[in-house]
N, C-alpha and C positions, 0 to 999 in steps of 0.2 A: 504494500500500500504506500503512494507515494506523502510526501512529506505534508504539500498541500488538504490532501483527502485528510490526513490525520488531524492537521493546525481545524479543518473546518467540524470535524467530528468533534472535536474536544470544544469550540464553541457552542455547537450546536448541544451538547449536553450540558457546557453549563448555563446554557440561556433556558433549557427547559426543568434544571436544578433552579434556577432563578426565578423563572416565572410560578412554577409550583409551588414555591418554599416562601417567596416573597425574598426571597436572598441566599446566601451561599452557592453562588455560581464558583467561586473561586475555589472555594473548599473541593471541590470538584477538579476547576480547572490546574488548578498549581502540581497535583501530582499527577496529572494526566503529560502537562507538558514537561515535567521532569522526568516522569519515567519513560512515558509510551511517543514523548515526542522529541527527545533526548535533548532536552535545553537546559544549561545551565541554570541553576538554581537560583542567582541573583535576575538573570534574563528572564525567566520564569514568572517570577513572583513579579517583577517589574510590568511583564506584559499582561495577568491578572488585572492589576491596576489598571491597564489602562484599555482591558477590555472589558471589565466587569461595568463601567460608566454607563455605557452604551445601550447594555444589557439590564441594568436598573433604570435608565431613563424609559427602555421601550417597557418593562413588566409596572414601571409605575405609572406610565400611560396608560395600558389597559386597564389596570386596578379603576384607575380615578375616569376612566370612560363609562365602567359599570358601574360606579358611584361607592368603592368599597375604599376611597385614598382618604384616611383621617389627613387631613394639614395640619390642622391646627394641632395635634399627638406631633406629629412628625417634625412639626419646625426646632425642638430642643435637639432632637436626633442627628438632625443638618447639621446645626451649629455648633453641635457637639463633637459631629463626624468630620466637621471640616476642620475644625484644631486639632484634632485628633491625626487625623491625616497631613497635616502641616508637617506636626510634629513627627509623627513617624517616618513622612518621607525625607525629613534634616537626618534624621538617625539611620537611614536603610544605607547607607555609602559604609558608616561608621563600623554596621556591626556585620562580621564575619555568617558568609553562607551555611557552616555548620550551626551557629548560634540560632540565626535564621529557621532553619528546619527543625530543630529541636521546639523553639519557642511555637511555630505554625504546629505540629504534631501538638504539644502540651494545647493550643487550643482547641484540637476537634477532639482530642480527647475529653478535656473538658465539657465541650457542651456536647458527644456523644452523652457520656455521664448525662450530664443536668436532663436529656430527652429523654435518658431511656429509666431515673428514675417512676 
């Protein structure tokens, strides 16, 4: 299977991990493109970021077309996600690819746990 077919399959499931879930496309995409699409781990996680945007703009269009998109819930989330995201992307140069995947695994571990209590 060529590289392309692959880069588009691993979209293509985490946009519909996205749309279903209301999020976690990433959680999806990060080890799909590190294992099954052999990208380096910093490149990886970089390209998450800057596909998963796209992929929340269109799953929260639909939401808020059916009329299921709280705003007014969501605006502290923004605001919160955008410093958030500030901050972590100052820090993502800093910290080391192994650091990196350890702390992403401690999170789906994590909220694996919190779902499946």
């Amino acid at each position: 299977m060529g590289d392309k077919v692959r880069l588009a399959v691993t979209g293509a499931l985490a946009g519909a991990v996205n749309g279903c879930f209301g999020g976690g496309g990433g959680m999806v995409m990060a080890p799909l493109l590190q294992g099954w699409c052999r990208r380096e781990t910093k490149r990886a996680l970089a390209t998450c970021v800057a596909a998963i945007l796209p992929l929340c703009v269109v799953s929260a269009a639909v939401y808020a077309l059916q009329g299921g998109f709280p705003w007014g819930e969501a605006a502290p989330y923004l605001i919160g996600g955008a410093v958030g995201g500030a901050v972590g992307g100052r820090l993502f140069p800093a910290v080391a690819a192994k650091w990196l995947k350890r702390l992403f695994a401690a999170f789906l571990l994590y909220g694996a746990w919190r779902y499946l209590r």
